[in-house]
ROMITI-271713 format. One line per field, with one value per residue (C-alpha): residue number from 1; residue in one letter; x, y, z. Coordinates in nm, 3 decimals. Layout:
REM ROMITI-271713
k <- (NUM	...)
r <- (A	...)
xx <- (X	...)
yy <- (Y	...)
zz <- (Z	...)
This chain:
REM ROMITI-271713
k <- (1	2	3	4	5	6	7	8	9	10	11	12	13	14	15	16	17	18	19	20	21	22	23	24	25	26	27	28	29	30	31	32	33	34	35	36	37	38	39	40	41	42	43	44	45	46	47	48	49	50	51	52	53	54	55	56	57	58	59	60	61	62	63	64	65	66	67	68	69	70	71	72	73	74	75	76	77	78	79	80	81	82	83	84	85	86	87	88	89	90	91	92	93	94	95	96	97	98	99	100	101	102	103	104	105	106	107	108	109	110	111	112	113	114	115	116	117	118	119	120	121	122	123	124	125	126	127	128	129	130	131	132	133	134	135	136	137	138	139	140	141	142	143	144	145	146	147	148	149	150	151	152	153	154	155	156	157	158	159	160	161	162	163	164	165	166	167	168	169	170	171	172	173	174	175	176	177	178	179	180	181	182	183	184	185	186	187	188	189	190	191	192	193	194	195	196	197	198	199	200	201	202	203	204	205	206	207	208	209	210	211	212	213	214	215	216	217	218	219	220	221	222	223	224	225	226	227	228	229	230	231	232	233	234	235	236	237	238	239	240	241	242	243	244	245	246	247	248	249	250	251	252	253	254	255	256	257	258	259	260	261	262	263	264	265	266	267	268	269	270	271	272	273	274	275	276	277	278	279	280	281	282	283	284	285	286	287	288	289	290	291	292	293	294	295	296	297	298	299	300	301	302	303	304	305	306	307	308	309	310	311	312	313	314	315	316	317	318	319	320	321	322	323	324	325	326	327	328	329	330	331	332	333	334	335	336	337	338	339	340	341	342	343	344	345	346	347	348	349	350	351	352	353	354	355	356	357	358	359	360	361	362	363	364	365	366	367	368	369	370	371	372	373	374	375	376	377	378	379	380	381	382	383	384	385	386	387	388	389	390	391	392	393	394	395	396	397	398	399	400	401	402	403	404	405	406	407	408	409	410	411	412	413	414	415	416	417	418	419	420	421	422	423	424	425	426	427	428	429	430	431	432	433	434	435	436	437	438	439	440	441	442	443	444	445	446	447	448	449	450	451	452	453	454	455	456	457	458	459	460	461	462	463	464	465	466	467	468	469	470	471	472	473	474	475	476	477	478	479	480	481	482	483	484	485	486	487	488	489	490	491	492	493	494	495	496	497	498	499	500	501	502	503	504	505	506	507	508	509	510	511	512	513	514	515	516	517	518	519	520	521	522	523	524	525	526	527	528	529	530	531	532	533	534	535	536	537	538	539	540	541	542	543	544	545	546	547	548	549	550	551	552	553	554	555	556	557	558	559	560)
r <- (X	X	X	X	X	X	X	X	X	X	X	X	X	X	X	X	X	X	X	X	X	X	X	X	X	X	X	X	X	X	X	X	X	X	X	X	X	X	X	X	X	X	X	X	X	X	X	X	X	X	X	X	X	X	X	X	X	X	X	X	X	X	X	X	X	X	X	X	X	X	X	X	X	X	X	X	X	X	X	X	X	X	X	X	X	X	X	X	X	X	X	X	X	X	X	X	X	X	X	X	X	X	X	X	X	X	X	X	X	X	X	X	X	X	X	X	X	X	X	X	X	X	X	X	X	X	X	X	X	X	X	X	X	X	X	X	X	X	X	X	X	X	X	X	X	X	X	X	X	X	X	X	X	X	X	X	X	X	X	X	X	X	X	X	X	X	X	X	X	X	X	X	X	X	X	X	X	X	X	X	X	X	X	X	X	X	X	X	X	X	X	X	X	X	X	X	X	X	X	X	X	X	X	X	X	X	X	X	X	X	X	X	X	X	X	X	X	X	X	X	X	X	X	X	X	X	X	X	X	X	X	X	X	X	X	X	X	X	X	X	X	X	X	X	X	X	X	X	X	X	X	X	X	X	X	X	X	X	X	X	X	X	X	X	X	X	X	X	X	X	X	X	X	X	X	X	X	X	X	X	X	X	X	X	X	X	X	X	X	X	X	X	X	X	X	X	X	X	X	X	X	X	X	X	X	X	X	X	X	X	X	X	X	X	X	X	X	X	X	X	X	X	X	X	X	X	X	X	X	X	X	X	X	X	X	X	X	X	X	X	X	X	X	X	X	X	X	X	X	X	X	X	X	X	X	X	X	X	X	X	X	X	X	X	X	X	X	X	X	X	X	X	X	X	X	X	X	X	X	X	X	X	X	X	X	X	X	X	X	X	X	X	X	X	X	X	X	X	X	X	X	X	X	X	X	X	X	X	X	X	X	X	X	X	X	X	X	X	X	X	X	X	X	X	X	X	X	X	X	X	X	X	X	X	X	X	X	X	X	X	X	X	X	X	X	X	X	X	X	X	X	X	X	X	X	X	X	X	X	X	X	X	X	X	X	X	X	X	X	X	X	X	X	X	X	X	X	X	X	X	X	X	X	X	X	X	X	X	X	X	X	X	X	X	X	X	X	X	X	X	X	X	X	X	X	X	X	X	X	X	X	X	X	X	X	X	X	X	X	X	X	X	X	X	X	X	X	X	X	X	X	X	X	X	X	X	X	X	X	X	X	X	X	X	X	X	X	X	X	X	X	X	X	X	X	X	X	X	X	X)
xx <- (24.082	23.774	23.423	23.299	23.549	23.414	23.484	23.882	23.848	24.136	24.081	24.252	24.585	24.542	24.489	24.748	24.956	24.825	24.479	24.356	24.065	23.941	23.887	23.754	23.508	23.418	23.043	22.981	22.732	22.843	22.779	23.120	23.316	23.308	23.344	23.688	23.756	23.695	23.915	24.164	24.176	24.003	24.123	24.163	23.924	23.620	23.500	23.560	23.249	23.260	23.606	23.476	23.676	23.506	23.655	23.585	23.547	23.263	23.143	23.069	22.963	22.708	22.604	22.534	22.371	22.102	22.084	21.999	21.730	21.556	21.543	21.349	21.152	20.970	21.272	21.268	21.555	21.419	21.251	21.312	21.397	21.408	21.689	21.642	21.995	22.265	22.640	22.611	22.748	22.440	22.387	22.666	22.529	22.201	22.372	22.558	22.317	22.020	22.204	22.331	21.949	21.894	21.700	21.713	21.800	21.623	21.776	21.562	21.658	21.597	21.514	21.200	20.823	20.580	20.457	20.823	20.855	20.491	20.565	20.897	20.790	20.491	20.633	20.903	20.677	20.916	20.718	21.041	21.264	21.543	21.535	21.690	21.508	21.411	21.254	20.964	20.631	20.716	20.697	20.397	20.199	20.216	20.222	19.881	19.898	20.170	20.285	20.540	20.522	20.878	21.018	21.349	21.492	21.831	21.996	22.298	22.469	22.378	22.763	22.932	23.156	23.011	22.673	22.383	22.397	22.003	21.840	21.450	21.179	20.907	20.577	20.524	20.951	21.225	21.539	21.874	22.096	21.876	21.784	22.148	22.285	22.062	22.091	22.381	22.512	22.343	22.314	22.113	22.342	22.167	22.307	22.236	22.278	22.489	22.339	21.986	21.999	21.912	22.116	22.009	21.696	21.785	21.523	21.647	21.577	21.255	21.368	21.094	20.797	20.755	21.124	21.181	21.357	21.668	21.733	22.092	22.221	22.484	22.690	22.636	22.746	23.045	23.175	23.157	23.314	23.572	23.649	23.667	23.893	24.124	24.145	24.248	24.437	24.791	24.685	24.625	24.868	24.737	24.476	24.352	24.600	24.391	24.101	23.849	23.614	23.230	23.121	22.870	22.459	22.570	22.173	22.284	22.440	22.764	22.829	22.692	22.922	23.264	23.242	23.116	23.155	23.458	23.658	23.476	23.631	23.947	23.967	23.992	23.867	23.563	23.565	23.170	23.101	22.706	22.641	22.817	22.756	22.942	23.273	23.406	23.373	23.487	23.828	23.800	23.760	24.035	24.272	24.205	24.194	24.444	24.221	24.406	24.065	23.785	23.489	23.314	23.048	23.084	22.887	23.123	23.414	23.216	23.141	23.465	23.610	23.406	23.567	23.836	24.064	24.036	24.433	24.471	24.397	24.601	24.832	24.584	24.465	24.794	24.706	24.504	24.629	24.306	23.995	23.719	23.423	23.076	22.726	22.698	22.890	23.212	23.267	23.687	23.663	23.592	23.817	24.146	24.072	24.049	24.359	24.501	24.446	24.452	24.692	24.457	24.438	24.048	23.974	23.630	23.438	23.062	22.787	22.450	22.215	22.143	22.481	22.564	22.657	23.076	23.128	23.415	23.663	23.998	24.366	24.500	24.867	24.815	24.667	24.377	24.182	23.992	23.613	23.626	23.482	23.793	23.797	23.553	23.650	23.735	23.491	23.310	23.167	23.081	22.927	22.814	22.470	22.211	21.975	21.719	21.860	22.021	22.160	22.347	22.642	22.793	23.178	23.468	23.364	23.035	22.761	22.496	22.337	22.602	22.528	22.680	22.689	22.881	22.876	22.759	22.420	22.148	21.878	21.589	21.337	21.155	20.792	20.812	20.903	20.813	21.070	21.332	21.258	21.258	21.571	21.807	21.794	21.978	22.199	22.302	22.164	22.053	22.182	21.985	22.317	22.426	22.818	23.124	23.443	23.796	24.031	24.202	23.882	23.825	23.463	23.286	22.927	22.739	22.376	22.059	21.868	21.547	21.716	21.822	21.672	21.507	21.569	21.500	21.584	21.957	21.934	22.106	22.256	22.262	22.568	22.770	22.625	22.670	22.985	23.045	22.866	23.062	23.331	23.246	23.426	23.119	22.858	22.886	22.624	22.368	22.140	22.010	21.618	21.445	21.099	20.871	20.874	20.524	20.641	20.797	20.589	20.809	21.087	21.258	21.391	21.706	21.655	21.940	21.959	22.286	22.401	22.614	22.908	22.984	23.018	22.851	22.506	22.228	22.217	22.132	22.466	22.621	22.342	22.463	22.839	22.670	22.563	22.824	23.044	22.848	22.831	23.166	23.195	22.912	22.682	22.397	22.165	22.273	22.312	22.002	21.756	21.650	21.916	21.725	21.929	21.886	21.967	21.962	21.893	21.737	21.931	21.919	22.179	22.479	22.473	22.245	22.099	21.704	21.626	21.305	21.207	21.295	21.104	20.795	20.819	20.831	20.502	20.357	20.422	20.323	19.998	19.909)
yy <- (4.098	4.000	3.896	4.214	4.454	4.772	4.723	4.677	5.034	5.002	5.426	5.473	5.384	5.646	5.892	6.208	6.259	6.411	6.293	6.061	5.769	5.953	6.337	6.394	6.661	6.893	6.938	7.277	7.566	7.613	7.944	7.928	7.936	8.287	8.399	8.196	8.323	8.626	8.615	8.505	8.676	8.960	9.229	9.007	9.044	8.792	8.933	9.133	9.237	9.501	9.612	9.675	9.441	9.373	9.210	8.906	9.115	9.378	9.080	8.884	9.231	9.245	8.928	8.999	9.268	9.094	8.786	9.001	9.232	8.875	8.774	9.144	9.098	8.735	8.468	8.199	7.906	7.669	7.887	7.845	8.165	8.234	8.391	8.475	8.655	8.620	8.586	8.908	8.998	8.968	8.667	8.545	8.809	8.672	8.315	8.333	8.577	8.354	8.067	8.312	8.395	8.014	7.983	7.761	7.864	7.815	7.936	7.967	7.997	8.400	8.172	8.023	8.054	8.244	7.919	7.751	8.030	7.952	7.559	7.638	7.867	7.693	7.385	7.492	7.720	8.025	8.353	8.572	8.606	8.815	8.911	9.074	9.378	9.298	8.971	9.160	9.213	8.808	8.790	9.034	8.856	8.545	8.701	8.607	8.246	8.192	8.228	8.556	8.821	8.957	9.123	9.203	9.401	9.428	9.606	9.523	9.833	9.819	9.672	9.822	10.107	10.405	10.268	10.506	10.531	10.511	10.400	10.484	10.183	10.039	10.012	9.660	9.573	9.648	9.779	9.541	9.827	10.031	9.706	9.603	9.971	10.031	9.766	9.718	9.352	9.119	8.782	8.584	8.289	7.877	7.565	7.312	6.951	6.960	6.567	6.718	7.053	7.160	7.453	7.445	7.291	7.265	7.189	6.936	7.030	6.834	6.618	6.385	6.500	6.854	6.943	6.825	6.937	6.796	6.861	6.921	6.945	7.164	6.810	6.740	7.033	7.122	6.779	6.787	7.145	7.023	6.687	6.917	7.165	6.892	6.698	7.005	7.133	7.101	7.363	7.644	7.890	7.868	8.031	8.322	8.374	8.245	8.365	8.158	8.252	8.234	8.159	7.944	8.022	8.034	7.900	7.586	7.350	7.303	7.653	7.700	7.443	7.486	7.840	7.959	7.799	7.551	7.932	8.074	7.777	7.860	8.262	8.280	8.562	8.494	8.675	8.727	8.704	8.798	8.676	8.325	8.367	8.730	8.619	9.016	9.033	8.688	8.743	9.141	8.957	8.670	8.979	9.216	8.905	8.630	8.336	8.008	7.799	7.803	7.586	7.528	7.311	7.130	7.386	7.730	7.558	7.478	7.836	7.966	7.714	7.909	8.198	8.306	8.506	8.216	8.206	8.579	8.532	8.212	8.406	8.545	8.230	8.095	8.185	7.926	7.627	7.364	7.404	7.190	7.057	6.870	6.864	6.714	6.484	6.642	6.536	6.416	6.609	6.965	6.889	6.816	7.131	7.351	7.215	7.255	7.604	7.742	7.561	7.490	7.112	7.074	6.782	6.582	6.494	6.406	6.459	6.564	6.740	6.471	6.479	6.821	6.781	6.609	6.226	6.213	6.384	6.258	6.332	6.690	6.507	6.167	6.012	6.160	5.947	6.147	6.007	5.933	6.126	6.003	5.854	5.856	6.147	6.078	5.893	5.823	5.438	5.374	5.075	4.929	4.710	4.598	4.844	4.619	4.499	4.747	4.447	4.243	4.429	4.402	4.278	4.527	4.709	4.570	4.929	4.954	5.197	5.397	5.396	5.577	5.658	5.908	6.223	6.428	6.218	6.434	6.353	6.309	6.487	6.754	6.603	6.354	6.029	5.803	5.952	5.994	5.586	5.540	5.728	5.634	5.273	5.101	5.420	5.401	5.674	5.575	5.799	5.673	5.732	5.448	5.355	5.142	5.115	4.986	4.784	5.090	5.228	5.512	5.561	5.646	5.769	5.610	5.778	5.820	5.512	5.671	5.779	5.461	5.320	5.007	4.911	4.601	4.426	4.600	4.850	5.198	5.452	5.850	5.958	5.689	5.839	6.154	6.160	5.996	6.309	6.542	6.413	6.571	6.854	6.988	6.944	7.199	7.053	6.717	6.538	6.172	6.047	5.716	5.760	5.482	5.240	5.220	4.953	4.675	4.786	4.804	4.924	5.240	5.458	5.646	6.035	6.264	6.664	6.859	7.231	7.286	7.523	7.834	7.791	7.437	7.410	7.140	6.878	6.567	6.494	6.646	6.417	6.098	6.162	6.230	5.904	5.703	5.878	5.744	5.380	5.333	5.344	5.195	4.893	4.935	4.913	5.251	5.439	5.732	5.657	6.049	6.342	6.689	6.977	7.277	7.649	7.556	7.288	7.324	7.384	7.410	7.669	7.486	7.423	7.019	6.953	6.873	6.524	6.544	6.868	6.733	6.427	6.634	6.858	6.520	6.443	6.686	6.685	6.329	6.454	6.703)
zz <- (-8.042	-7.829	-7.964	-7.882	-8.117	-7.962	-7.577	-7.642	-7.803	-8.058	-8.113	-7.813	-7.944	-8.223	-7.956	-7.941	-7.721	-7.375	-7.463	-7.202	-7.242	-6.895	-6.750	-6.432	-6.491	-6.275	-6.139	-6.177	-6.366	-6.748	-6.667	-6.442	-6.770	-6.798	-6.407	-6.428	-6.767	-6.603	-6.319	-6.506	-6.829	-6.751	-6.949	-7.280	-7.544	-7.528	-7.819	-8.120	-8.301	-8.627	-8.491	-8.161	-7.882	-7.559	-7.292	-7.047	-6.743	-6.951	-7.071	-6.700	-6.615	-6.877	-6.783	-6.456	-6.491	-6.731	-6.506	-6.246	-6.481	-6.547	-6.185	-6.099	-6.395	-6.291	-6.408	-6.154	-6.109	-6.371	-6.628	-6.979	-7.176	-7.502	-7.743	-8.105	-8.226	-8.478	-8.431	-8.217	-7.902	-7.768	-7.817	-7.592	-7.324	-7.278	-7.292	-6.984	-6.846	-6.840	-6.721	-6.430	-6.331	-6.284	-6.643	-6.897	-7.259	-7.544	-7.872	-8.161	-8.527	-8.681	-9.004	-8.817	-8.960	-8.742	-8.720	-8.641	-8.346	-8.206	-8.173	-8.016	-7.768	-7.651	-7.640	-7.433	-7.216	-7.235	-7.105	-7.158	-7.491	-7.595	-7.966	-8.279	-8.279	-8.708	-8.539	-8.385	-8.644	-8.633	-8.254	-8.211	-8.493	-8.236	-7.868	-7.819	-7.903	-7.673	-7.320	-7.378	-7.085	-7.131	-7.482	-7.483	-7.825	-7.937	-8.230	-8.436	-8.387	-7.973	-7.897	-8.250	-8.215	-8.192	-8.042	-7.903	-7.569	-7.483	-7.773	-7.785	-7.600	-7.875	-7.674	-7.550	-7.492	-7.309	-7.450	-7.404	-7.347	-7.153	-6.966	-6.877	-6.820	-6.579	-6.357	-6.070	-6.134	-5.840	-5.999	-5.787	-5.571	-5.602	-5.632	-5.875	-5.911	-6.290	-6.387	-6.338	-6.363	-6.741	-6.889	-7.273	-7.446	-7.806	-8.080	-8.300	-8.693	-8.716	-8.968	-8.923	-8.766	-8.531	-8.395	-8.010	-7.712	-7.627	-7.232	-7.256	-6.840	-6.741	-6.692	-7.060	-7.170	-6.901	-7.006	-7.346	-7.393	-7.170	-7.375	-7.713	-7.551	-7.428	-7.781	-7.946	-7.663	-7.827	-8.109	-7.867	-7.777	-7.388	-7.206	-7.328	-7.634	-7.914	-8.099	-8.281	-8.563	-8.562	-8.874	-8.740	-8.624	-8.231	-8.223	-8.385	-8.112	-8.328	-8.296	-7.954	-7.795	-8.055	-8.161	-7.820	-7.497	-7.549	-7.679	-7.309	-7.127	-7.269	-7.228	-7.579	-7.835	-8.051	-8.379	-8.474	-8.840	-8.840	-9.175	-9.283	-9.645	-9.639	-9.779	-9.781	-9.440	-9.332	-9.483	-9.345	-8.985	-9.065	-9.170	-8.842	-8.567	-8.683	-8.581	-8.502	-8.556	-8.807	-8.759	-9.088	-9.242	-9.605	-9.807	-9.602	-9.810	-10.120	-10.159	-10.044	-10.344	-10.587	-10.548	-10.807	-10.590	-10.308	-10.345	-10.307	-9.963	-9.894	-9.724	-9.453	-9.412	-9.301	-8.917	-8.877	-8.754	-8.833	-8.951	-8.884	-9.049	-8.900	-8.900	-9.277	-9.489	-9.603	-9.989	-9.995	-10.277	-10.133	-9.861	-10.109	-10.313	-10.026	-9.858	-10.218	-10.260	-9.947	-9.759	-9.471	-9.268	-9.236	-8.981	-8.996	-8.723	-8.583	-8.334	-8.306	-8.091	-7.870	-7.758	-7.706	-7.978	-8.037	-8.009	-8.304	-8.446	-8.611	-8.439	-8.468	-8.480	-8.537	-8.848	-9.054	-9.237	-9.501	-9.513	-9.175	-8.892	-8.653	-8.326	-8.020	-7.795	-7.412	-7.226	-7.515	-7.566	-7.936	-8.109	-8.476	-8.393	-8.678	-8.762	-8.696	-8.327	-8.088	-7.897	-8.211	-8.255	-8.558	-8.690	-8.766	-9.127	-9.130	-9.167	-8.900	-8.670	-8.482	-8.108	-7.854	-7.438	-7.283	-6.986	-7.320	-7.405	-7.349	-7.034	-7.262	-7.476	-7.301	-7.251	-7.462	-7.286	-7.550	-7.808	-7.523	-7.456	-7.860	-7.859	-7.586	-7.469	-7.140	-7.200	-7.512	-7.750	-8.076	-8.354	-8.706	-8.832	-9.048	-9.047	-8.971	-8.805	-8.919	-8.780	-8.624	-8.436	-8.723	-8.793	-9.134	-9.199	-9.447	-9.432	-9.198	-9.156	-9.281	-9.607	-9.692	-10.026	-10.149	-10.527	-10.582	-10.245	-10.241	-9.944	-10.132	-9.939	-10.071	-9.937	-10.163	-10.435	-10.338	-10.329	-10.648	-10.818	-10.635	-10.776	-11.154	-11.213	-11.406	-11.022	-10.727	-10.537	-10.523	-10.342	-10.363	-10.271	-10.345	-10.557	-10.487	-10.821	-10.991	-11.135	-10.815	-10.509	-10.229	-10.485	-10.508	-10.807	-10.751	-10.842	-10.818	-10.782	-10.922	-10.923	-11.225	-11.147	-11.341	-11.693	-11.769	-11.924	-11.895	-12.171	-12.278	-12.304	-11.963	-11.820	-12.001	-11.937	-11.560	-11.550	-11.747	-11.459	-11.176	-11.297	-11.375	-10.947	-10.843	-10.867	-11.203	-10.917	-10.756	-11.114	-11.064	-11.311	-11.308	-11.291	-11.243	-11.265	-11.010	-10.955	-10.567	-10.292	-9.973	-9.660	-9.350	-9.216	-9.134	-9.467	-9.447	-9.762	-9.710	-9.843	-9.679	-9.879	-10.194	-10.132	-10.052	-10.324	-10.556	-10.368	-10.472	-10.855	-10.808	-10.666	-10.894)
């Protein structure tokens, strides 16, 4: 092996069969998915929503019709719009329809503040959005302070069976339905350059400091969908034969691009499940549709592991051929009871916003390593460099910052070209993602650089712990900060956060057997000094437990 261990790529002889190191994507408008699902696949269903099934040619039609309501109501090539819906049908409407008026989309979180909604909105400079009709006292209450000329209301019953035809206008918006039903489809005709052209700005979580843009072009995403699809492509049944459930906030990138517009690219039927933590109606959908694939996130199959009767429902679960699990760390221990009792393969991967968001995921055929987040996908370009030193890259199984470049790396931060120079340097986009790679070319998160910990000159990494804990048949959930040490300035103290499961009380002695646990697999140094039990963590909704709330609530009681 070379010097360099990274440019030989050893990942790509793990790679499954028909999966190539290269595609040759094609420049085009994302929003072309669904005019050649469309054409080709027009009378399948595109989606099924409350038992209602609507198919890819009302769906282009609908569309059309809204791209072209947009265009007579102000929306220019260029303009970012906003969207504020749930897993509804909707949602995918306005989608494809904005992108067909020339706009750019903006999708913002129903969970957001007032205050959250304000930031994004001005900072993005989107004068039109398209809402959840329950979202509105929140929109009015900040009109003013922003640049909104254009409310558009929805209802969750506007595309279930049975819907009202014309439901009544509210003063001040315009009615979807109404909108689109009234309107003769003439989506307006442009070109675009797909490297430049932006189709999505998506607001990263604002982990550190106010959330940012990050200008996602239709390249970035075309490419990326397209690289997914093909990875996986030996699980499908063909085009326009399988159905995928959305479990997943469509708002959230992870859902947007694998729950969404990798099924579109693939004429295949998405199964809406509006409310992710509604296990009576997840397993209602999984009964009526038969989905092949399930996209999930860690804390989806901790609570579905809760459930007692999880094993009465093995057998409908049987129709789906993988699962798969991203956006936080997957405790090996969730993952072997669920494939346990349910029968289910869940494969692991990784990505972020930044890049659109998939760089990893581990062979659908080949070998899985659990732990690991897999193997680069196509055209991706992965290395392990000190955290300290973008350009020293580090030895096989030695834990740095993760760094990638590839056709799915975002252009930039939207007016912010400091960050986007902080972020992505002579191409390569740096993650804050600490982790390694074995002699095979399998990669393995270890933790976010700016949650690492300091005790005592040992640099300490959550997740290890983490996982440890996770491992106690007595914890459902935990979380790991660093506390600065009164004591050795400079110094951290390790403080941990568990949810007991069902039927175990706090005690001093839970605690101690806690902790006896953890050291008997890890250095003394990484033992938590402090083990506060909780009745719940903070979250973000794909299911990311908030280190940085935790640390501010300790702040606080350090404050007081």
């Amino acid at each position: 092996m070379s010097e360099d261990p990274y440019s030989s790529k050893p990942w790509l002889k793990h790679y499954d069969e028909g999966v190539p190191e290269h595609i040759d994507y094609p420049e085009m408008n994302l929003c072309e998915f669904l005019d050649n699902a469309a054409r080709d696949c027009g009378g399948r269903p595109a989606i099924w929503f409350q038992k209602r099934r609507i198919t890819y040619k009302e769906f282009k039609d609908i569309a059309d019709r809204l791209a072209t309501a947009l265009v007579e109501m102000g929306v220019k090539k260029g303009d970012v719009v906003a969207m504020m819906i749930p897993n509804f049908p909707q949602f995918l409407f306005s989608f494809y329809g904005i992108l067909k008026a020339g706009g750019i989309v903006t999708a913002c979180s129903v969970l957001l503040t007032d205050r959250e909604l304000a930031f994004q909105l001005n900072d993005s400079g989107a004068e039109t959005i398209i809402a959840w009709d329950t979202q509105l006292e929140k929109i009015n209450k900040i009109k003013d302070r922003t640049r909104l000329r254009n409310i558009i209301i929805t209802n969750v019953f506007d595309y279930a069976p049975g819907a009202k035809r014309d439901p009544p206008e509210l003063a001040g918006t315009k009615q979807f339905v109404n909108l689109v039903n009234n309107m003769k489809p003439n989506p307006p005709q442009f070109e675009i350059d797909p490297k430049e052209t932006l189709a999505v700005l998506q607001y990263t979580g604002g982990t550190t400091g106010l959330p940012k843009g990050a200008m996602l072009t239709h390249h970035n995403l075309v490419s990326n969908c397209i690289a997914v699809f093909t990875w996986t492509a030996s699980e499908t049944e063909g085009r326009g034969k399988d159905t995928g459930l959305t479990n997943l906030p469509l708002f959230h990138i992870y859902g947007m691009t694998v729950c969404m517009n990798v099924w579109v690219y693939n004429a295949s039927a998405i199964a809406l499940n509006p409310d992710p933590r509604d296990h009576k109606s997840l397993f209602e959908i999984i009964r009526d549709t038969k989905p092949a694939m399930f996209p999930g996130v860690p804390t989806m199959y901790m609570r579905l592991l809760e459930r007692d009767d999880l094993e009465d429902y093995a057998n409908d679960l049987k129709c789906i051929r993988f699962c798969n699990t991203g956006a936080a760390a997957m405790p090996p221990e969730v993952l072997k009871e669920f494939e346990e009792r349910t029968g289910a393969i869940i494969i692991e991967g990784y990505g972020l916003t930044e890049a659109s968001p998939v760089t990893h995921v581990n062979p659908t055929k080949g070998v899985r390593k659990i732990g690991s987040v897999g193997l680069p996908i196509s055209d991706t370009e992965v290395r392990i460099v000190d955290v300290d030193d973008y350009t020293k890259t580090l030895p096989v199984g030695e834990e740095g910052q993760i760094i990638i470049k590839g056709p799915q790396v975002m252009k930039g931060y939207w007016n912010k070209p400091e960050a986007t120079a902080y972020q992505i340097k002579d191409g390569w986009l740096m993650t804050g993602d600490v982790g390694k790679m074995d002699e095979e070319g399998y990669f393995y998160i270890t933790d976010r650089i700016k949650d690492m910990m300091n005790v005592s000159g040992f640099k300490v990494y959550p997740r290890e712990i983490e996982d440890v804990l996770f491992e106690h048949e007595a914890i459902e959930n935990a979380a790991v900060i660093g506390l600065p040490n009164p004591d050795i300035p400079g110094s951290d103290i390790i403080k941990a956060f568990i949810m007991l499961k069902d039927g175990y009380k706090e005690s001093e002695e839970l605690l101690a057997e806690i902790r006896e646990f953890v050291r008997t697999s890890v250095s003394p140094y990484k033992v938590p000094r402090v083990i506060e039990v909780r009745k719940e963590l903070p979250e973000t909704l794909v299911g990311k437990v908030l280190r940085k709330d935790l640390k501010e609530q300790e702040e606080r009681r350090a404050a007081e």
